[in-house]
Structures are given as C-alpha cells and as structure tokens.
C-alpha positions, 0 to 999 in steps of 0.5 A: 481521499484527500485530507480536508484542511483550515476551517472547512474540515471542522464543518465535517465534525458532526459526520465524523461522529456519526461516522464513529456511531457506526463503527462503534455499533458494526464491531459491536456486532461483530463481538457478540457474534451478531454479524457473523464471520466466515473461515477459509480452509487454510490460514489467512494473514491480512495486511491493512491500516487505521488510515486512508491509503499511503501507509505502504501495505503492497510494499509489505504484502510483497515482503510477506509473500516473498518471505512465505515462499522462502519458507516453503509456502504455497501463497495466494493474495486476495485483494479488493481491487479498488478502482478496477472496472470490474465486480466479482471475483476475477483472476489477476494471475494463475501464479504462471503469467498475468491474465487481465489488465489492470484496469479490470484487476486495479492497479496494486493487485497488478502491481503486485502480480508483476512483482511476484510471477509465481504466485497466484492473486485474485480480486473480489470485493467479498474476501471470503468468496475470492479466498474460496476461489483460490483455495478450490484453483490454485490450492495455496498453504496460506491467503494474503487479504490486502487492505482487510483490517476493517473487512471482517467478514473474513477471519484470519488468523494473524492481522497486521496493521502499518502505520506511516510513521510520517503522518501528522497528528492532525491526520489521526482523526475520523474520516471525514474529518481526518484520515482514519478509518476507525479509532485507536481504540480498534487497533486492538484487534491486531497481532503486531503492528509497524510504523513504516518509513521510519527512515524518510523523517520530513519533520523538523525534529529528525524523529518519527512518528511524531511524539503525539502519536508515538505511544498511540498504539502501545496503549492498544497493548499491541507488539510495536515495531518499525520499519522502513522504506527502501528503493530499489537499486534499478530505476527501470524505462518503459523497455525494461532497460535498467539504470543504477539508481546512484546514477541520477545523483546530481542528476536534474529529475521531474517526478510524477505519481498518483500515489497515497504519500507522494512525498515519501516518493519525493524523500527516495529519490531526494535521499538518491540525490538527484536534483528534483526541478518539477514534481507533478503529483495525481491522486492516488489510483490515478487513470492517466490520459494522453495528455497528461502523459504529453504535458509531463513530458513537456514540462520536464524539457521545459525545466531542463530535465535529465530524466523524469521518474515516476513509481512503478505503480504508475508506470504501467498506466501510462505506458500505451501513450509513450512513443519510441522517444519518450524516456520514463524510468520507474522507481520499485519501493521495498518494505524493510522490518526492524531485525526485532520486527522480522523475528517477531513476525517470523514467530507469529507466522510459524505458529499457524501452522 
C-alpha cells in the first residue's frame, strides 16, 4: 500500500484510531487468552515487521533458512502467498523441484522456493493448518512463517521483527494514515529485532535510521541490531547467463521493479556504479503485462540504454513476453546481520532446541 501524502492523509486520522481501537482490543484478547492460539509439533521461528511491506523479510528468511541447513536442520517455510490466485493450503516446492506457478503460489514464496531448492514452502492463508501440512509431508525439525508478527493464531517460539532503517518518521504512523501495522508499543512481543539496510542511507545525514525513531524500539526493551542490504555479485538474463556486477560500472542502465522499497533497488545498483538514465517503478506484487514488458524495453533504447535491470522477484513475471532478442538481467539481494546480531540470533536459535 502506498503511503498516502499532503493534506489528504490527515482525513484518514479518525480511521486511523479506529484502526488502533481494533488492535488494541484483538491483543487484549489474545493476552488473557480470550482469542485462542494453536501449536505446531516442532519450533516455529517467524519473520515479520511493524510496517506495510519493504523491510526485506524474504531476503532475511532466506538467511535463516540457509543458516538453519548449515546447522543441520531440517527446514520448512509457511507463507500466506499474498496475492496468489489460489486459497488454501498449496505446495510451492516438495523440497526437490518447484510444483506450481507463481501466480497460484504468489510471487515471494516462489521466489524464495528458486533460492532454496532443497527446502520445502507451502502457502496457506491459515498458519497453523499449512504448518500441520508440512510437518505431516515433509516432517521438518523447525517452520519458517513469512510475514507472521500480527498472524497470531500460530505460536512460535522465536519472533523476529525487521525494520527498514530508511523509512522516515512520517511512515511510523497507523495505517491508513501512515505505514504501521500496529503501535510500538507491540514490538514488545518480539525476541530480537533489525534494522535493515543500515548500508543504503539516502538521508541528508549519512545515518540511519533517522534520529527520531532511532530509540523507538529500545523502549520496547527488546535486543536491537543492524543489518544490511547486500547484492549479489552476478546480475543474471532470462537464460540464466550471468554478468559480474562490477561490469555495469559506468555502464547507461534502465531499471524496472514492483517492489516495497524500490529505492533501496535504485541505492544497489547506484552504489555498483552504473549510470541509471530511466528508472520505471510498479507497486509492489506487481502482475506484468505484455505491454509494459514492451514499452520498457522501448523506453530503455529510447534513452540509450546498455542494459535494463530489474529484481529477481520481478523477473520471473515477466519472463513468458521476452523474445529471443530482448535482454533483462536480474539483481538477487542478500540479508546481511551485524557480527553481534548473528551471534545473538545463533544463541536464540540453539535454545529451541
């Protein structure tokens, strides 16, 4: 959702507080026990945020899943699968090959399938019952839930929250008004939280986050730490043929992408640099059509464009309209903890066991 600006946005203050009226009674209910929760057989570890979207939680459920096979585990990731075509629980990958498209699975759990091809991920808009599902088919040591810190139907065991180090205090409001899902005061609920993309500052100031929210979540009393946002050093075409990043330096790019925070997209392939001269942004989940694919592709040879580059999680989408002459490379982004971040998440992760 798209955050609403100028004079208009304070119209939306009375829904705003109605809004908070809502949470405030939901974990109420929760807390004495009045709304009930449900428990898997084996530890859950979520991911999620106190905002709408771009705080880089498939980035970081990748981490942890790539972490968690390193430490032996066997891992399965739960996600809701937003704007899939599809209800219900549904198999994304069998842990072996990916069994559906994106459109019926939603485009991050099939991105995040690709990434890890020996783990299982199944979307079901109710945890609990696509968490049972693959605990009873591919019986994993630990469940991943994607974007789970308000779905809490579902206990886990470990929550961690992301938040984008880059937003501005005028994005710390409640929806609809700003850009939260709930008040700080419920971050704290969680067992560790990280600022993301401390290393992609676009503010005057060289730091982030921004001083006004900078001790926001340490009043929650709730273990802090930082992280960044790194790319990977192959930009990839629809072939799977790879191109050293350092090799656009210099270079005229077009960008593209349907992402939460599309300039954190603009601040990567900046700090690779390369010379961006047309930078075309989508909403987020964005579901491309032939024509857009077309008029990208003829706007960048308008401009004079080298290359046009967009994120992995809008390239697949985009893929079926490309012919044999058109070029798009891909950018895969990586989740980066703080060396004090890492060692206190690894210690909250061997305790569940």
């Amino acid at each position: 959702m798209r955050q609403l600006h100028g004079k208009r946005s304070y119209l939306l203050f009375p829904l705003a507080l109605f809004y908070w009226g809502v949470l405030f009674w939901r974990n109420i209910f929760y807390a004495v026990g009045f709304f009930l929760t449900q428990k898997l057989p084996v530890p859950v570890i979520s991911v999620g945020n106190l905002t709408v979207g771009g705080t880089g939680k498939t980035p970081m459920v990748i981490y942890l899943a790539q972490e968690l096979e390193g430490m032996g585990k066997k891992v399965a990731i739960i996600s809701r699968g937003y704007k899939r075509k599809t209800t219900g629980t549904l198999v994304v990958s069998d842990g072996e090959k990916i069994v559906t498209s994106w459109e019926e699975a939603g485009d991050e759990p099939y991105l995040m399938a690709k990434r890890l091809p020996m783990i299982a991920v199944v979307v079901d808009e109710a945890r609990y019952r696509g968490g049972l599902h693959a605990v009873q088919q591919f019986n994993p040591e630990v469940i991943l839930l994607d974007d789970a810190f308000q779905h809490r139907q579902l206990e886990r065991d470990l929550d961690i929250v992301l938040l984008n180090s880059q937003d501005v205090p005028q994005a710390y409001k409640l929806l609809p008004y700003g850009r939260l899902r709930e008040p700080w005061f419920y971050l704290r609920r969680a067992d560790i939280v990280f600022w993301t993309k401390v290393n992609l500052t676009r503010g005057s100031s060289g730091r982030s986050p921004h001083a006004a929210i900078r001790s926001k979540p340490l009043q929650a009393k709730v273990p802090v730490f930082s992280s960044r946002m790194v790319a990977d050093s192959l930009l990839r075409d629809s072939a799977g043929n790879g191109v050293q990043l350092t090799q656009i330096k210099g270079k005229k790019v077009y960008l593209f992408c349907g992402i939460g925070d599309p300039e954190s997209f603009r601040s990567l392939i900046q700090k690779a640099g390369a010379n961006i001269i047309g930078f075309r942004v989508f909403q987020d989940h964005h579901h491309y059509i032939k024509a857009e694919v077309g008029g990208i592709i003829e706007d960048a040879a308008v401009l004079g464009a080298e290359m046009i580059i967009t994120t992995e999680k809008d390239s697949f989408k985009m893929e079926r309209f490309l012919t044999e002459e058109d070029s798009i490379h891909s950018l895969g982004i990586g989740f980066v903890p703080s060396a004090e971040g890492e060692r206190a998440l690894v210690e909250m992760i061997e305790r569940l066991w």
